[in-house]
C-alpha positions as CSV (number, residue, x, y, z in Angstrom):
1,X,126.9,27.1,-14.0
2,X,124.4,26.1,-11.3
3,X,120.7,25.8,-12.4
4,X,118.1,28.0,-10.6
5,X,115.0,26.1,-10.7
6,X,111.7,28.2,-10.2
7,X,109.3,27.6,-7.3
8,X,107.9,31.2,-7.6
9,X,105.7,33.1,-10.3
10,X,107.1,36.4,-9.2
11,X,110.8,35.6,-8.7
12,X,111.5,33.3,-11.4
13,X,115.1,33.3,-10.4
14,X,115.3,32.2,-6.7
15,X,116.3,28.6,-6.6
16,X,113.8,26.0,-5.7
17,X,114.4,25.0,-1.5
18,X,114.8,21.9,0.4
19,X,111.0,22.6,1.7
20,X,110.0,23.3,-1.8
21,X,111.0,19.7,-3.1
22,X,110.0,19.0,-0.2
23,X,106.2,19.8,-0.8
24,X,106.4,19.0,-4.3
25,X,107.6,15.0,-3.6
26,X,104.8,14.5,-1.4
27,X,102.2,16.1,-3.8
28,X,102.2,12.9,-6.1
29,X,102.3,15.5,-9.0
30,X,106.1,15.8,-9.9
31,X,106.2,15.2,-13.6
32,X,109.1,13.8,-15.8
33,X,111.3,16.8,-16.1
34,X,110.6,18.0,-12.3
35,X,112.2,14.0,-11.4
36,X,115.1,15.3,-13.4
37,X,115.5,18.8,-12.1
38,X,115.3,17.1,-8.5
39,X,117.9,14.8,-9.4
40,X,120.4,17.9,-10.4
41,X,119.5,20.5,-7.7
42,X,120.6,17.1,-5.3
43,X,124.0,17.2,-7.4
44,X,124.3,20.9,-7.5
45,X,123.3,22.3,-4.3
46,X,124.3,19.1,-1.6
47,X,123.8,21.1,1.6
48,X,120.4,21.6,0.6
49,X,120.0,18.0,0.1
50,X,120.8,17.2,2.8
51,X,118.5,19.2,4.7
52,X,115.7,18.2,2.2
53,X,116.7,14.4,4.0
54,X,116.2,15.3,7.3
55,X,112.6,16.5,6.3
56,X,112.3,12.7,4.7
57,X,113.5,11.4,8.1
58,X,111.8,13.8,10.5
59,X,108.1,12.6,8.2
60,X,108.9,8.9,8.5
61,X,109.4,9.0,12.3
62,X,106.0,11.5,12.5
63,X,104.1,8.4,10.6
64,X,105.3,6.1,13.7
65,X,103.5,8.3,16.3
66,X,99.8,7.6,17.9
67,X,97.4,10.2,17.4
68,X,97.4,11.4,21.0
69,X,101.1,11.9,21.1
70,X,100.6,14.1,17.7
71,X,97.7,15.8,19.2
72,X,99.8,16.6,22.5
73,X,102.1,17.6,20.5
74,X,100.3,20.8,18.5
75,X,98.5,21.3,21.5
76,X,95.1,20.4,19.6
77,X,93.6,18.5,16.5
78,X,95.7,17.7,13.9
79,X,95.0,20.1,11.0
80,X,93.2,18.9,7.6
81,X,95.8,18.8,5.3
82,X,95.5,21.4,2.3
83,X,94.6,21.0,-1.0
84,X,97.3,19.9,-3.8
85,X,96.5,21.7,-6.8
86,X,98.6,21.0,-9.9
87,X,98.9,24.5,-11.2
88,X,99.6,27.8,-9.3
89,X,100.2,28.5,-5.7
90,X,98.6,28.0,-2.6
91,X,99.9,31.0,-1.0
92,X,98.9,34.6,-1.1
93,X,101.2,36.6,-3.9
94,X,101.6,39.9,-1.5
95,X,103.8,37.9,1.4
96,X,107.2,38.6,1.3
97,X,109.4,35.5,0.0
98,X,111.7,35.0,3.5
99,X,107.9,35.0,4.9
100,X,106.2,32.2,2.9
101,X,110.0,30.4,2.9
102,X,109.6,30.3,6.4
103,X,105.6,29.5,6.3
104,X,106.9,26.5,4.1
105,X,108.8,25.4,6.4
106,X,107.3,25.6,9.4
107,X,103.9,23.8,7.8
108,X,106.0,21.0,6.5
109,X,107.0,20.5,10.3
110,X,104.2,20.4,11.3
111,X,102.6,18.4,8.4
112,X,105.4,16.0,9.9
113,X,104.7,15.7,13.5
114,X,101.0,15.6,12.6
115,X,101.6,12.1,10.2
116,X,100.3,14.4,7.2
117,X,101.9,11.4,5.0
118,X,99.3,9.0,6.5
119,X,98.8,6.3,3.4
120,X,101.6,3.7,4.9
121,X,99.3,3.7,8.1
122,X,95.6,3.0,6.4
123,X,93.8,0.2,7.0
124,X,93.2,-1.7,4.0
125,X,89.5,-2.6,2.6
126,X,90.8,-5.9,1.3
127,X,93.7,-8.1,1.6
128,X,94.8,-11.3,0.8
129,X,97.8,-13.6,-0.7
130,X,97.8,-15.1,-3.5
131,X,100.4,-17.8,-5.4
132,X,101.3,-20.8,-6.7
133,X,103.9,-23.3,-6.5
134,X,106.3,-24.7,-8.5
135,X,105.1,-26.2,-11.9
136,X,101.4,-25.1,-10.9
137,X,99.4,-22.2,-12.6
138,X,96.4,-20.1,-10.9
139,X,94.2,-18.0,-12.1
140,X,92.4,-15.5,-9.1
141,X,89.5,-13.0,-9.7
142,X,89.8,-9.6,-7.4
143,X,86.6,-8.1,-5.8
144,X,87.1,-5.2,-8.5
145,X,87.3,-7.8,-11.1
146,X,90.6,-7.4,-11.7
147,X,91.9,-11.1,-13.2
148,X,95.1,-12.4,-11.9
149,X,96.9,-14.8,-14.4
150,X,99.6,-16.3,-12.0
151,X,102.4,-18.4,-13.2
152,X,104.6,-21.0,-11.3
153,X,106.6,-20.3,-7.8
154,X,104.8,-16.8,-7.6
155,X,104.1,-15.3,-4.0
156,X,102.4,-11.7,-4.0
157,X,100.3,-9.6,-1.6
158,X,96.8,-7.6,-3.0
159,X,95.4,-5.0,-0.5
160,X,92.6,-2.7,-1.6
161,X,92.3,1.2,-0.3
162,X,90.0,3.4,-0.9
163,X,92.4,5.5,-3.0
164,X,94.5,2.7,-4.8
165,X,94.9,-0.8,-5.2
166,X,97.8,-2.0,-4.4
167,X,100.1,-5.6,-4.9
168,X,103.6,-6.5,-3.5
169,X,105.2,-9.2,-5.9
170,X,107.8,-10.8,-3.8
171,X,108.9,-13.0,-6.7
172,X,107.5,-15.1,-10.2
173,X,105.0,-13.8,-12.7
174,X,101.5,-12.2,-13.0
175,X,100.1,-11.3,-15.8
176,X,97.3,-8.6,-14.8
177,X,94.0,-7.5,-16.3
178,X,93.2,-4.4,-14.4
179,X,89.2,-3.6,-14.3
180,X,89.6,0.3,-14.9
181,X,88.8,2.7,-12.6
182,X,90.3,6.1,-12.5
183,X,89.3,6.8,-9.3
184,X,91.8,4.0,-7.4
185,X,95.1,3.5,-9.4
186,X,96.2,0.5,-9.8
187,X,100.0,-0.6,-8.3
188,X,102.3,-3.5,-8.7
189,X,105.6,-3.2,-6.8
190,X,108.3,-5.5,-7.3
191,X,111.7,-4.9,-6.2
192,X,112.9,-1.2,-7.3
193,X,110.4,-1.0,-10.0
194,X,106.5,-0.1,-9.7
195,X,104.0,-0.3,-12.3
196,X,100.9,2.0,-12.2
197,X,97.8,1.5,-14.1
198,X,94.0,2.1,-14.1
199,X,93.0,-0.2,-17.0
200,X,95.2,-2.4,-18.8
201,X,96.4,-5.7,-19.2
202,X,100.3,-6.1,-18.7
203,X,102.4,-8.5,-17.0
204,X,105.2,-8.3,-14.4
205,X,107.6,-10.5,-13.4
206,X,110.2,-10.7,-10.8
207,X,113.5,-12.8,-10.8
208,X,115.1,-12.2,-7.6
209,X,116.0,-8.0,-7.9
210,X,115.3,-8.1,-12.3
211,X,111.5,-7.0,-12.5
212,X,110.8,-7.5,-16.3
213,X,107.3,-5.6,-17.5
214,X,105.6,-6.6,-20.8
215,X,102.3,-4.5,-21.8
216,X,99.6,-6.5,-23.9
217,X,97.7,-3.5,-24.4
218,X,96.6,-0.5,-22.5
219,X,99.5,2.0,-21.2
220,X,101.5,1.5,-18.3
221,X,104.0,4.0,-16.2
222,X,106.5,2.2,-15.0
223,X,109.1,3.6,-12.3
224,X,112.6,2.6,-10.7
225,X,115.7,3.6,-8.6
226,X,115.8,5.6,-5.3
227,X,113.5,8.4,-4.3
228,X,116.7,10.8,-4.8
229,X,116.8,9.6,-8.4
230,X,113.6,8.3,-9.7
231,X,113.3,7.3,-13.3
232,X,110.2,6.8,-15.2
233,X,109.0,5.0,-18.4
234,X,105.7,4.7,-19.9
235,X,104.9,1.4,-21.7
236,X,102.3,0.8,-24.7
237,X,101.0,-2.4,-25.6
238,X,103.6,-4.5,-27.7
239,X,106.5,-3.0,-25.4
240,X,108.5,-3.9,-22.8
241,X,111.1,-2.9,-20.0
242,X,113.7,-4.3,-17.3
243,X,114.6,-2.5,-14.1
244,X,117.5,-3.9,-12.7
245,X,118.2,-4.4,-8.7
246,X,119.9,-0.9,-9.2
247,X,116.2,0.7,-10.2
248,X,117.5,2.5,-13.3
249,X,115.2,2.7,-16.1
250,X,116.0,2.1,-19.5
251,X,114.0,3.0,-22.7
252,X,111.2,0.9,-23.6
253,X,111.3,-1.6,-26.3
254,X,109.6,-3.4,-28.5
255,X,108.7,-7.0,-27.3
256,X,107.6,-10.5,-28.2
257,X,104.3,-10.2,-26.0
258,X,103.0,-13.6,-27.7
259,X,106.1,-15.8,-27.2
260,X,106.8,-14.6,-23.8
261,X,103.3,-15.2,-22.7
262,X,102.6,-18.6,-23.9
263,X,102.7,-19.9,-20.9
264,X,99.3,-18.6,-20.0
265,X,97.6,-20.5,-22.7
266,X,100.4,-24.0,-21.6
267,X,103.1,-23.9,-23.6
268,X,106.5,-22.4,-23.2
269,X,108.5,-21.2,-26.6
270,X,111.8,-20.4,-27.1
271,X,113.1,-18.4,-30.0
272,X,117.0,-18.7,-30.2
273,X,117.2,-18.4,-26.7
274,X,120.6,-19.3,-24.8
275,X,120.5,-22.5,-23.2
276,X,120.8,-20.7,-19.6
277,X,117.7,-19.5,-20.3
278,X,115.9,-21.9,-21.4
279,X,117.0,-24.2,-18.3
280,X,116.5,-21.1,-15.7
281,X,112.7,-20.7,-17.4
282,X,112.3,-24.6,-17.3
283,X,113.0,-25.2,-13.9
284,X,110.0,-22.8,-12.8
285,X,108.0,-25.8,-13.7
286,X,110.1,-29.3,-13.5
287,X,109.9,-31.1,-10.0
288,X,113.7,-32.4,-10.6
289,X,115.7,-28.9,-11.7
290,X,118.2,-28.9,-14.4
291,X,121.7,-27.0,-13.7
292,X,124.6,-26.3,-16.3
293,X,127.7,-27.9,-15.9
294,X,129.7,-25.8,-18.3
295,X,129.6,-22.3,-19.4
296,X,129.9,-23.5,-22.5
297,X,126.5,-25.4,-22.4
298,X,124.6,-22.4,-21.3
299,X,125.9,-20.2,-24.4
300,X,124.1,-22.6,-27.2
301,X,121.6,-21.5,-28.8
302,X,118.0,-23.7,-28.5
303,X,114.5,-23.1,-30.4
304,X,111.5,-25.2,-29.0
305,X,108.3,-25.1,-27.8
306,X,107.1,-27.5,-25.3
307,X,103.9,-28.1,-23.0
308,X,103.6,-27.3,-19.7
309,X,100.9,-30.2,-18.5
310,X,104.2,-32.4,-19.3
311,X,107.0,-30.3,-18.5
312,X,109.4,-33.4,-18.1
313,X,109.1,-33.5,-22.3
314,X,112.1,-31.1,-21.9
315,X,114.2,-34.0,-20.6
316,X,113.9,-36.3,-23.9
317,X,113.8,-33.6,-26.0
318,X,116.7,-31.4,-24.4
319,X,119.6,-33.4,-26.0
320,X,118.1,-33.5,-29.8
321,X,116.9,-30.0,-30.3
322,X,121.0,-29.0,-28.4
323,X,124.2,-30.7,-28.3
324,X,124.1,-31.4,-25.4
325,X,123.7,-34.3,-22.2
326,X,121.9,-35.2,-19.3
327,X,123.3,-36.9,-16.0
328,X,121.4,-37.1,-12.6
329,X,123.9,-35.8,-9.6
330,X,124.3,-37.1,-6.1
331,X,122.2,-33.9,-5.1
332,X,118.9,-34.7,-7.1
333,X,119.3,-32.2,-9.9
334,X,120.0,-33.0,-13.4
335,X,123.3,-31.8,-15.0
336,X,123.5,-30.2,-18.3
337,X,126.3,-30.0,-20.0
338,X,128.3,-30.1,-23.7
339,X,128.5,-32.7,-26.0
């Protein structure tokens, strides 16, 4: 049985419309359950969806056109765009429903053509990029005081709006202490996943298309997959999530926020970590990299804690804390493998 989701006070039973979930995507306002009755009326009703795609495209190639082209276009200014309000409608109770169907449609065209969607086009207050290299550790101070703990072979972009605050992790770790202010979100996207904030301090970290986000305390939302399927998690301190390359989000779970932050006060622990681990984390910071030569190698089991202003400690301390040896190959790495 097909569910009728309503977009109507006074018709509760007509089905919500491509321009409807339309509107509602572009409000910024869809809650939780309204990402999941999207996600079903896409299953259930596909003609529709697809039209509700051609909307998407018809807005994306609206935001590529100059302002004169728009104006020529509507054959004037380009109209102020109206108010989202979170509860209630914006249209008069008395129209008929083909009418304000057909209103809703016709304004979402419009809104297109006109580049309603305009925040990929702003110019931002403040940019810059920040990083650090292999084995190095930064620390970066934002003109909103917003502190930026960044770990080894990180590369991300900041740039400030007027509306939100905004940084593109294209890989390695931050960990972030947001200055609050409710007034300009706070947004950390890394692969499929996207962090929002106003206050907090959490970190994010990015290993190739695995974003891993750990929450030291405030409360973060944290979102993944495609805009057809969104998924959405909040995060309290003490907790953590993955989102894989695929952007589906799991349920949040407690996490060793200490252990797997150490680094930020110099050290790196492991807990009964696999050796793959331990040699994937390691090599973030040794200038010669270490590589299994087994599979068998990478599935023992290693508990140590070692510094990072002498990172190459690992090295003598590798074979007596695992079973395992050390032999330099033709290529400059280090091979690890079984004793």
């Amino acid at each position: 049985m097909t569910e009728s989701f309503s977009r109507d006070a006074d018709d509760p039973r007509q089905p919500a419309t491509a321009a409807w979930w339309f509107a509602r995507w572009h409000s910024g306002d869809m809650t939780r359950r309204e990402r999941r009755q999207f996600a079903r009326w896409r299953r259930e009703q596909p003609d529709a969806a697809r039209e509700f795609d051609r909307m998407q495209q018809l807005g994306q190639a609206a935001e590529q056109l100059p302002q004169a082209r728009i104006q020529a276009l509507l054959g004037g200014a380009v109209p102020a765009r109206p108010p989202v309000r979170r509860a209630g409608r914006w249209w008069p109770a008395a129209w008929s429903l083909p009418l304000r169907a057909g209103l809703a449609c016709a304004v979402l065209a419009l809104a297109a053509l006109a580049g309603w969607w305009s925040l990929p086009g702003e110019t931002p207050s403040f940019t810059t990029v920040v990083g650090a290299d292999r084995g190095e550790r930064k620390q970066v101070t934002l003109p909103d005081g917003t502190v930026l703990e960044i770990n080894g072979n990180t590369l991300a972009e900041v740039k400030f709006y007027a509306g939100r605050r905004e940084v593109e992790l294209q890989g390695g770790e931050i960990l972030f202490s947001v200055s609050a202010d409710a007034a300009r979100p706070f947004l950390v996207r890394a692969g499929s996943g996207e962090v929002r904030v106003t206050g907090t301090v959490f970190d994010v970290r990015r290993d190739e298309d695995v974003v891993t986000v750990l929450v030291r305390s405030g409360t973060v939302e944290v979102t993944g997959g495609h805009w057809w399927n969104l998924g959405l998690a909040v995060l309290r301190g003490g907790h953590g999530i993955r989102v894989p390359g695929s952007g589906a989000i799991g349920v949040p779970a407690p996490a060793d926020v200490d252990t797997a932050l150490a680094w930020q006060a110099g050290r790196v622990v492991f807990k009964n970590a696999p050796l793959s681990e331990v040699i994937h984390e390691m090599n973030r910071y040794l200038a010669t990299p270490l590589r299994l030569a087994d599979p068998q190698a990478g599935r023992l089991r290693v508990s140590a804690s070692f510094s990072l202003d002498r990172p190459e400690a690992l090295l003598d301390a590798l074979p007596a804390v695992a079973p395992v040896k050390l032999a330099p190959a033709a290529d400059g790495a280090i091979d690890v493998s079984a004793r």
